[in-house]
N, C-alpha and C positions, 0 to 999 in steps of 0.2 A: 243207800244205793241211788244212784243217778239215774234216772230212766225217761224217756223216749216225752216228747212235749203234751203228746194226748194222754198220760197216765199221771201230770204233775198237777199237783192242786199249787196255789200262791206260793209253797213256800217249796217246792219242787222236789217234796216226799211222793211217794207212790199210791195213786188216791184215785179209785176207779166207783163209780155208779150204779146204783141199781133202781133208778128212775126208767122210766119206760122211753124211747123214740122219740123224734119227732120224726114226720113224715119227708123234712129235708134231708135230716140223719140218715134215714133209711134208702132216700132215693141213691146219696152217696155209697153209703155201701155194695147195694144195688149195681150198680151201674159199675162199680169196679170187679165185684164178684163174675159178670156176663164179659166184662172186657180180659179176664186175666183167664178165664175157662175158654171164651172166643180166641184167645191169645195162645195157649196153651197148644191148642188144635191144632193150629194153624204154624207152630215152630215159631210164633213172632213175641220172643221173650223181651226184646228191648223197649216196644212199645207196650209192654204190660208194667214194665219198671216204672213208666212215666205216667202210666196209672194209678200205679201208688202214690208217687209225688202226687198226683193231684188230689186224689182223697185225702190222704194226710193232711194237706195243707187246706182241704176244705171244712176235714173234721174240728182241727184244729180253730180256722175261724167262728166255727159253729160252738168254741167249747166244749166240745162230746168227749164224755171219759164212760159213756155207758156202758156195761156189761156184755149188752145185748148186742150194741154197735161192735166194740173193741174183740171181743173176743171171735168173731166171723173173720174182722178183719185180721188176726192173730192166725188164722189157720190158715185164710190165704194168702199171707205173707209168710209163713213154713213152707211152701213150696220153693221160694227163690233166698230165705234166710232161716234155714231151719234151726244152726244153733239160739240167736237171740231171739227166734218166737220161741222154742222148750222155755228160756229164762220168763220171756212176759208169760207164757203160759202155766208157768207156775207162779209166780208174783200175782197173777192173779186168782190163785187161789187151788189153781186145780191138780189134782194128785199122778193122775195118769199124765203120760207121755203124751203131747198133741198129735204126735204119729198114728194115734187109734182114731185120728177126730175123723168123721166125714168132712169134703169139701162141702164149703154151705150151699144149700140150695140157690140159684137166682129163679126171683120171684119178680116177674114182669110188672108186674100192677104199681110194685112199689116205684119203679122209672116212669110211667105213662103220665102225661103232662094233664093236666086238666083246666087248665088256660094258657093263652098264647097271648104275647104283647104285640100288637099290630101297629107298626109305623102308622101314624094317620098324616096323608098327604091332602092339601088343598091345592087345587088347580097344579097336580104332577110334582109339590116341594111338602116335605114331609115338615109339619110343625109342632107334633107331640107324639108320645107314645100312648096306647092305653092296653090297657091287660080284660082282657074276654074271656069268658068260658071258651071251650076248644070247640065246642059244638055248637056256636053262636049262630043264628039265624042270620040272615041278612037284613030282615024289618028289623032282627032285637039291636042289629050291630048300627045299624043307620040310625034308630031312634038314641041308643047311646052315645053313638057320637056328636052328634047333632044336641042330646042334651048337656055334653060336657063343658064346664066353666071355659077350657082352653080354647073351644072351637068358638065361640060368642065371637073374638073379634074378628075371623076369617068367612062368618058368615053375613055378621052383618051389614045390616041394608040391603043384601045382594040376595040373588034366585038359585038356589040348586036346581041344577041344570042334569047334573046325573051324578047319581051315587056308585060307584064302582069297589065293589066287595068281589075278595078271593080269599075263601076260609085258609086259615094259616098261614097268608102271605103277610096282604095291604089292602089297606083301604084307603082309596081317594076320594074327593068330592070335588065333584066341578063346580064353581059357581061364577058368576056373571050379571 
């Protein structure tokens, strides 16, 4: 039987997981679970469809055939394609009808970011990125920048004049 690109192993038999998450798997799932219940609410079914497109297509580059992953997203794709989630929901193994399943819980924590990549601009032109904790200090973020390999040749020889940090913007450095 042919089935759907996240249930194919190499040779595109039906071949699902029972390894545990990762934290990006989860964040996906996540984030489509709040958009398709947010969606629901609200009578906005067309932009919930385009939600799936993008989980799919993220699960997919992640390689995810997890159990744990697959089968959430299996319940909340039965609301907009009931008959071919019953097929994956039996193909994966389960006896009962997915009709009895709860909608899965969304669990916030697993979407919360816990670094942010800050544009780093010298004198107002932005010449690298770098990734922070989200909670980054302004001494911890100027000492980082300032220590990174990329910033060496936009400070050298010259004076930092002023450092300007906005948590989960930008950070610039004036020098002169």
């Amino acid at each position: 039987k042919k089935v759907g690109r996240l249930f194919q192993n190499k040779d595109g038999a039906f071949c699902i997981s029972e390894e545990n998450p990762t934290k990006e798997e989860l964040k996906v799932l996540h984030t489509l679970i709040n958009k398709v219940e947010s969606d629901i609410k609200s009578f906005s079914f067309n932009t919930a469809v385009s939600a799936f497109m993008i989980a799919v297509n993220s699960l997919s580059d992640l390689k995810c055939n997890k159990r744990e992953i697959l089968e959430p997203l299996i319940i909340v794709f039965s609301t907009y394609a009931p008959h071919i989630s019953e097929e994956l929901w039996s193909l994966c193994g389960n006896k009962e009808s997915i009709e009895y399943e709860p909608f899965p819980e969304f669990i916030e924590d697993y979407i919360k970011e816990d670094s942010y990549e800050y544009p780093i601009s010298f004198n107002g032109k932005v010449r690298f990125k770098m990734k922070l904790p989200i909670d980054v200090t302004k001494d911890d973020a100027q000492k980082a920048v300032l220590d990174a390999q990329e910033a060496q040749k936009w400070i050298e020889n010259k004076n930092i004049k002023k450092f300007i940090f906005v948590p989960n913007k930008i950070i610039n450095v004036v020098v002169g």
